[in-house]
VOVO-231430 format. One record per residue (C-alpha): x, y, z. Coordinates in steps of 0.02 Angstrom, whole numbers. Layout:
# VOVO-231430
+--------+--------+--------+
:     xx :     yy :     zz :
+--------+--------+--------+
:      X :      Y :      Z :
...
+--------+--------+--------+
END
This chain:
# VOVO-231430
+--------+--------+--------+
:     xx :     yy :     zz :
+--------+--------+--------+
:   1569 :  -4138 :  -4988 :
:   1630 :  -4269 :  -4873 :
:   1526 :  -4412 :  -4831 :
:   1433 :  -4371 :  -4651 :
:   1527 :  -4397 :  -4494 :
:   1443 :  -4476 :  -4340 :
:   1544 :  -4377 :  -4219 :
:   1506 :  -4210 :  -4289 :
:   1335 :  -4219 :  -4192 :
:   1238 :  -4345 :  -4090 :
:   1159 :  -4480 :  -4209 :
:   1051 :  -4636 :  -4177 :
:   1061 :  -4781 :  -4284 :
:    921 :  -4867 :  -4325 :
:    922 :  -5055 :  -4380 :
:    774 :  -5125 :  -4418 :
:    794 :  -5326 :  -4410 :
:    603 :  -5361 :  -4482 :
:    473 :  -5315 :  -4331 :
:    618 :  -5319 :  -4204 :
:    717 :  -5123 :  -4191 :
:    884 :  -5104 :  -4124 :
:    942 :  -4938 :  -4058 :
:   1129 :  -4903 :  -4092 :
:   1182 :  -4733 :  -3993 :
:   1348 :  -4673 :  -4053 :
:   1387 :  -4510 :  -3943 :
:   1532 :  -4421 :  -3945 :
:   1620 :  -4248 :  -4024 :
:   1756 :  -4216 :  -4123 :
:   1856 :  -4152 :  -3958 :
:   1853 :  -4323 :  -3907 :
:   1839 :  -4450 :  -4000 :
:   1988 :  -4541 :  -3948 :
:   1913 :  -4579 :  -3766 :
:   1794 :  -4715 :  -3728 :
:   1622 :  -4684 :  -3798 :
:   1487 :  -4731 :  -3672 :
:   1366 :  -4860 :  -3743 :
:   1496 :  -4940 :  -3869 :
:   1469 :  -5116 :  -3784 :
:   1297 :  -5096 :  -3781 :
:   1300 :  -5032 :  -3969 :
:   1409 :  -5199 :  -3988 :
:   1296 :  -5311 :  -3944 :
:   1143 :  -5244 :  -3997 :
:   1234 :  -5261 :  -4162 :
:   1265 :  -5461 :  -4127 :
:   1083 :  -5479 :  -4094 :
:   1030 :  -5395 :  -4269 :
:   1142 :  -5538 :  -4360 :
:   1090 :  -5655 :  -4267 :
:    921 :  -5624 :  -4306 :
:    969 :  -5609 :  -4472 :
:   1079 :  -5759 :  -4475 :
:    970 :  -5897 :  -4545 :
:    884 :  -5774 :  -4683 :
:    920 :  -5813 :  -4858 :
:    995 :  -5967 :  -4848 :
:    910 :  -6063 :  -4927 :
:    939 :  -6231 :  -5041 :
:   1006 :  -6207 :  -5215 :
:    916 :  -6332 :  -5347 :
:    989 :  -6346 :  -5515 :
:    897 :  -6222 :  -5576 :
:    954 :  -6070 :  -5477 :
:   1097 :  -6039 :  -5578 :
:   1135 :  -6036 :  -5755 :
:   1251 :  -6169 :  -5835 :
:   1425 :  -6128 :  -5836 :
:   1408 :  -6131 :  -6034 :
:   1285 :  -5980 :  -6021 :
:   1339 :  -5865 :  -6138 :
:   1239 :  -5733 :  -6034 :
:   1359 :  -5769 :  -5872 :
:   1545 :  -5709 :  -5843 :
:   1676 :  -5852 :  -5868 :
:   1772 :  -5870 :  -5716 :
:   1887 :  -6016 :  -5731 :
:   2040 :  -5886 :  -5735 :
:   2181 :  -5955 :  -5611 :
:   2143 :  -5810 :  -5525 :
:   1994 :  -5721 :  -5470 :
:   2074 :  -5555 :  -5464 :
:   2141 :  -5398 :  -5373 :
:   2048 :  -5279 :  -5258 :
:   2123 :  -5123 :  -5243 :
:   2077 :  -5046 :  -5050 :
:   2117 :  -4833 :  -5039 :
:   2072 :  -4787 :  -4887 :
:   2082 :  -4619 :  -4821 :
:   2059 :  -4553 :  -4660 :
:   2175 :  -4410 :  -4617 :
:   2185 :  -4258 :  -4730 :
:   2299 :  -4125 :  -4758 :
:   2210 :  -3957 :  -4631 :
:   2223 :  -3846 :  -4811 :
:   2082 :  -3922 :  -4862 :
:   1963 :  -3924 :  -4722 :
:   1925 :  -4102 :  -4722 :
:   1883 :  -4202 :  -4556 :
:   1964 :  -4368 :  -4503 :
:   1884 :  -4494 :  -4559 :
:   1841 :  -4594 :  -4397 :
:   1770 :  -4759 :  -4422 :
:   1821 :  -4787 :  -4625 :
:   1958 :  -4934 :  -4544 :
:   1825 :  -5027 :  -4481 :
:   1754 :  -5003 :  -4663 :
:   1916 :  -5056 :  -4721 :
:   1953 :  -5206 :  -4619 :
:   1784 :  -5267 :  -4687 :
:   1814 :  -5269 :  -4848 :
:   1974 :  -5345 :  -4829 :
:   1902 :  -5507 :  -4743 :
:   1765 :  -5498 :  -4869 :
:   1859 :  -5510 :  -5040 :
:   1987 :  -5599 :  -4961 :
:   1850 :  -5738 :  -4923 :
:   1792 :  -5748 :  -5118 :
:   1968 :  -5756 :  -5163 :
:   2041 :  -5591 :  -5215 :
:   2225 :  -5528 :  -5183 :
:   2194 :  -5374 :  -5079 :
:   2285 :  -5242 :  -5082 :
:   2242 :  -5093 :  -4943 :
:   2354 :  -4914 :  -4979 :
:   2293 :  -4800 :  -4820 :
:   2306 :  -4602 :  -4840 :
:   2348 :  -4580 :  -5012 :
:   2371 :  -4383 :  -5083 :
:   2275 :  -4343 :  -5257 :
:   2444 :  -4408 :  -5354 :
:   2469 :  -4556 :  -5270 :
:   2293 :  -4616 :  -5314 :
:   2317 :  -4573 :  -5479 :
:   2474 :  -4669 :  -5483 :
:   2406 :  -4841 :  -5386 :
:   2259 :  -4827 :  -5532 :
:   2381 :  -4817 :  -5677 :
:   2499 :  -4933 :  -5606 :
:   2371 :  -5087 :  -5565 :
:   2301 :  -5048 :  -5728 :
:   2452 :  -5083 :  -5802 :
:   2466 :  -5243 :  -5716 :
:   2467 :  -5424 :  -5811 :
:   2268 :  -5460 :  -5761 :
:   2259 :  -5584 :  -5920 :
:   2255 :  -5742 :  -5797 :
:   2128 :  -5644 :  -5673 :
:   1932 :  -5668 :  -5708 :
:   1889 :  -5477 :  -5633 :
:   1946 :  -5310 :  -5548 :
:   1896 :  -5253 :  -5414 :
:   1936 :  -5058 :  -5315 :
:   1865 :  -5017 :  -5170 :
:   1871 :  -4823 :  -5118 :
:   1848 :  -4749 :  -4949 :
:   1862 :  -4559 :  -4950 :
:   1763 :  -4370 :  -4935 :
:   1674 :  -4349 :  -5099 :
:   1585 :  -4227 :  -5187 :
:   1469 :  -4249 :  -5347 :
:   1589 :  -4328 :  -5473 :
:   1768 :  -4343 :  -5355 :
:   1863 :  -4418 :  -5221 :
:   1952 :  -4314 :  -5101 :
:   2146 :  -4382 :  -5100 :
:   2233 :  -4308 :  -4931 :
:   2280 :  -4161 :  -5016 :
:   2138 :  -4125 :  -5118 :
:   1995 :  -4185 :  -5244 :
:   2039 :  -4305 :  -5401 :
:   1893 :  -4336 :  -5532 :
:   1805 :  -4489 :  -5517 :
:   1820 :  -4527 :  -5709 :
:   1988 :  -4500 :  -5705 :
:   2032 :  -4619 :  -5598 :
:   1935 :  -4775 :  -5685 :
:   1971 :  -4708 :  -5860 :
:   2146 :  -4809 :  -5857 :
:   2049 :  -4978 :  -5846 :
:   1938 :  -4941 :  -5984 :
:   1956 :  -5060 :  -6158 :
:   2067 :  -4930 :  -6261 :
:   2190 :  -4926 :  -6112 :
:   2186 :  -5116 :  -6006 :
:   2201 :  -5247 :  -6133 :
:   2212 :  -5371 :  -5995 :
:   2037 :  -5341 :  -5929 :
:   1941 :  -5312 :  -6090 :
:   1775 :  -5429 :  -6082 :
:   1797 :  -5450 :  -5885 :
:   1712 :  -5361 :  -5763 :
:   1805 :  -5207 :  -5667 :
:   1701 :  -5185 :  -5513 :
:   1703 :  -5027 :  -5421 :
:   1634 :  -4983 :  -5236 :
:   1629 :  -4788 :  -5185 :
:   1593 :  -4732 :  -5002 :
:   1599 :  -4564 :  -5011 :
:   1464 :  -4409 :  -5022 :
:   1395 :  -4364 :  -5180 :
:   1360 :  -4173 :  -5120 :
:   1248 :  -4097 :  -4955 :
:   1069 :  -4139 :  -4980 :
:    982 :  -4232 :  -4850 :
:    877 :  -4397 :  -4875 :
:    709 :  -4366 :  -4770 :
:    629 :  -4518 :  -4838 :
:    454 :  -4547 :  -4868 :
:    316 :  -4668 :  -4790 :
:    269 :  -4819 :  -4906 :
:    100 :  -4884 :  -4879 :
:     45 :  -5082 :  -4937 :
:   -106 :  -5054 :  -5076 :
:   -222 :  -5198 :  -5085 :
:   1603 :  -6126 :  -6338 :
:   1777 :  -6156 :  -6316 :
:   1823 :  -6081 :  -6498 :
:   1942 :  -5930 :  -6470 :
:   1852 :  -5780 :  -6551 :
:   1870 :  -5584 :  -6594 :
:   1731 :  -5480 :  -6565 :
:   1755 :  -5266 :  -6559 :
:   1651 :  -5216 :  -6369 :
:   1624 :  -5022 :  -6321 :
:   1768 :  -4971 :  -6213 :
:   1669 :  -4916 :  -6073 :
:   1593 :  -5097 :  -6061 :
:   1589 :  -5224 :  -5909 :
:   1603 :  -5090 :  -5776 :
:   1494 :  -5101 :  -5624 :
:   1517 :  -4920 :  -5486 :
:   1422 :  -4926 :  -5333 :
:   1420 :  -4774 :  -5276 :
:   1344 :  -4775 :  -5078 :
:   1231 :  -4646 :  -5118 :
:   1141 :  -4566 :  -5248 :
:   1195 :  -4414 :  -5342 :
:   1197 :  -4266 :  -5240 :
:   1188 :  -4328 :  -5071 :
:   1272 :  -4358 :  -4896 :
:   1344 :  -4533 :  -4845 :
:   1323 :  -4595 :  -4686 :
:   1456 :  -4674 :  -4584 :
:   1470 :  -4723 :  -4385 :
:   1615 :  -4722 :  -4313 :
:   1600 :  -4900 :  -4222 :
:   1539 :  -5007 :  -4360 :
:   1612 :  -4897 :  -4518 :
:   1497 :  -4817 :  -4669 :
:   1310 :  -4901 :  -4685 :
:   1358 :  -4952 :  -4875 :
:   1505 :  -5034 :  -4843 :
:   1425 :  -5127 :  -4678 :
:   1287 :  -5203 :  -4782 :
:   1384 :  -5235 :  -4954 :
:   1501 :  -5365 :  -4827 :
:   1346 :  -5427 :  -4755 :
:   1253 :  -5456 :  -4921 :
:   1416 :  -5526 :  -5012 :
:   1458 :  -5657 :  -4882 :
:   1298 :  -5710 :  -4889 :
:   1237 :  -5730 :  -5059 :
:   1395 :  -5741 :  -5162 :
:   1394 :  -5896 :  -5250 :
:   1193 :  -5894 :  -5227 :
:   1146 :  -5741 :  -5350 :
:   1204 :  -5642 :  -5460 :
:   1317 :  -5459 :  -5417 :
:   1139 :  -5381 :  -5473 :
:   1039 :  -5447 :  -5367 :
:   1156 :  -5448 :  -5230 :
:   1171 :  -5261 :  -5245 :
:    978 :  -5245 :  -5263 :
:   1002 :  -5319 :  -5077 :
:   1130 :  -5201 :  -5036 :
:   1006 :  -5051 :  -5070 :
:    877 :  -5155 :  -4989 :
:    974 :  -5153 :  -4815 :
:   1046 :  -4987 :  -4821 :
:    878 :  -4908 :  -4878 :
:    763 :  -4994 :  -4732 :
:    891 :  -5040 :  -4570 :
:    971 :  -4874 :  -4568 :
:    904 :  -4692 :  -4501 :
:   1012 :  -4553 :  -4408 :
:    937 :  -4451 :  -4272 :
:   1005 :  -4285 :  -4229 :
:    984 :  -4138 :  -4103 :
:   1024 :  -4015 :  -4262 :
:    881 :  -3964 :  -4358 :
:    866 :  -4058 :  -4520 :
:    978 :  -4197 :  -4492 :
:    877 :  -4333 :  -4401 :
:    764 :  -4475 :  -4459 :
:    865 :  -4464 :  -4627 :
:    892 :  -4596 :  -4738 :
:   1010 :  -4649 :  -4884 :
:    988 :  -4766 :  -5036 :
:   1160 :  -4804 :  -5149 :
:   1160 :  -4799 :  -5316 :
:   1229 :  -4944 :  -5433 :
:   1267 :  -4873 :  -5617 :
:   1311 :  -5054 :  -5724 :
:   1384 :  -5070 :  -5879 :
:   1402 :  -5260 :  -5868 :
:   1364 :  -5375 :  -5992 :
:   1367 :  -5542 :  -5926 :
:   1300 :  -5578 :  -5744 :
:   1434 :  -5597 :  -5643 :
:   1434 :  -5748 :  -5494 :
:   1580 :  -5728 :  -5380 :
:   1659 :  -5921 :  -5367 :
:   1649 :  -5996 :  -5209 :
+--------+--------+--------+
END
């Protein structure tokens, strides 16, 4: 199913910024959502405010002992002359066969994470409206590039989804078939480095109600064999068999908060930890509101499946 669209009915964002709550109002239809939405500068600012308040959190002084030694045979190495490649496909317009909505919003999600890993580094490449094939087809081909000077991988998709695939323009593609070209057995060049992967996409239809929480009183070269499915991080933005939100003024709540967190901590913690974060913000600062029955006050958590073996610090 495709991940929730704001302009398919009238939805509130909540952000909660500690005891301080912004009220985002995104109104609009599919009929017209190329016209000025009233309460987008409002929306805009009430957005500044929340990172402002935000600004100073988390910052704090790193001591020596915050981060392991660069010799720790528990962390990533990362002095590659390269950092990597981050793949972008991001699609908003699909094919009317098969009944899937535009997008509107998923190029603010892109344009995000392009200043994002651009920031830590990475060579970004963004592909916009790509068909089932042509997914395929970028996959195979950056798997196939030389990534033996490059310390990671990183792909970053923005599509409709359903439990287990990504809607190309035309139609679905399996998930697993799209990743399975970077595995061990088939990228040589990436074999013991991480291969990070970001999904914003539904995971099927349910609906996320929430519940209330209450406070209770060696520099040697060596050969070692490593499973192929090893050093593979997906973060999917929600958990299996649910809608994904997205707002068509600031882009999908995953992808909004993933920036955030990254450009904050990065350098600071751990991928981990940072994604712990991730879950942290989308989980508590987001809530839709809705004049349909069933679909307000709903929340989402993502979901971060890790096969990494190392903990990986992005260099900065």
């Amino acid at each position: 199913m495709r991940d929730f669209l704001f302009d398919v009915i009238y939805v509130t964002d909540v952000i909660k910024a500690h005891s301080t709550v912004f009220y985002c109002l995104v109104t609009g239809n599919m009929a017209d959502g190329d016209t000025q939405r009233e309460g987008d500068v409002v929306d805009a600012s009430l957005f500044k405010l929340w990172k402002q308040a935000n600004a100073g959190k988390g910052k704090t002084k790193e001591t020596n002992s915050s981060r392991p030694e660069a010799s720790d045979s528990y962390r990533y190495k990362m002095d590659y002359p390269c950092i990597g490649t981050c793949l972008v496909i991001n699609n908003k317009n699909f094919h009317p066969t098969i009944g899937m909505s535009t997008r509107d919003g998923t190029d603010v999600d892109a344009a995000n994470v392009e200043n994002t890993f651009s920031k830590l580094g990475y060579k970004v490449k963004v592909h916009h409206n790509q068909t089932a094939a042509q997914m395929k087809k970028l996959m195979l081909d950056a798997s196939k590039e030389d990534h033996k000077n490059n310390a990671s991988f990183v792909c970053v998709l923005l599509s409709h989804g359903d439990e287990g695939v990504i809607y190309g323009t035309d139609g679905p593609e399996r998930f697993d078939t799209l990743a399975k070209c970077f595995r061990g057995d088939y990228c040589a060049g990436l074999v013991g480095k991480p291969k990070l992967f970001f999904i914003q996409a539904c995971r099927g239809t349910n609906l996320d109600e929430g519940v209330i929480e209450t406070d209770s009183v060696g520099d040697e070269q060596t050969s070692e064999k490593i499973p192929v499915e090893a050093d593979f991080l997906y973060a999917y933005s929600t958990a299996p068999g649910y809608y994904s939100w997205r707002n068509t003024t600031y882009g999908s709540w995953f992808i909004l908060m993933l920036c955030e967190m990254l450009e904050r901590y990065s350098g600071k913690l751990d991928l981990m930890q940072i994604m712990t974060r991730v879950n942290y913000g989308v989980s508590r600062y987001f809530e839709s509101s809705s004049n349909l029955p069933g679909f307000g006050c709903n929340k989402q958590i993502p979901c971060i499946v890790s096969m990494l073996t190392k903990d990986f610090y992005f260099p900065v």
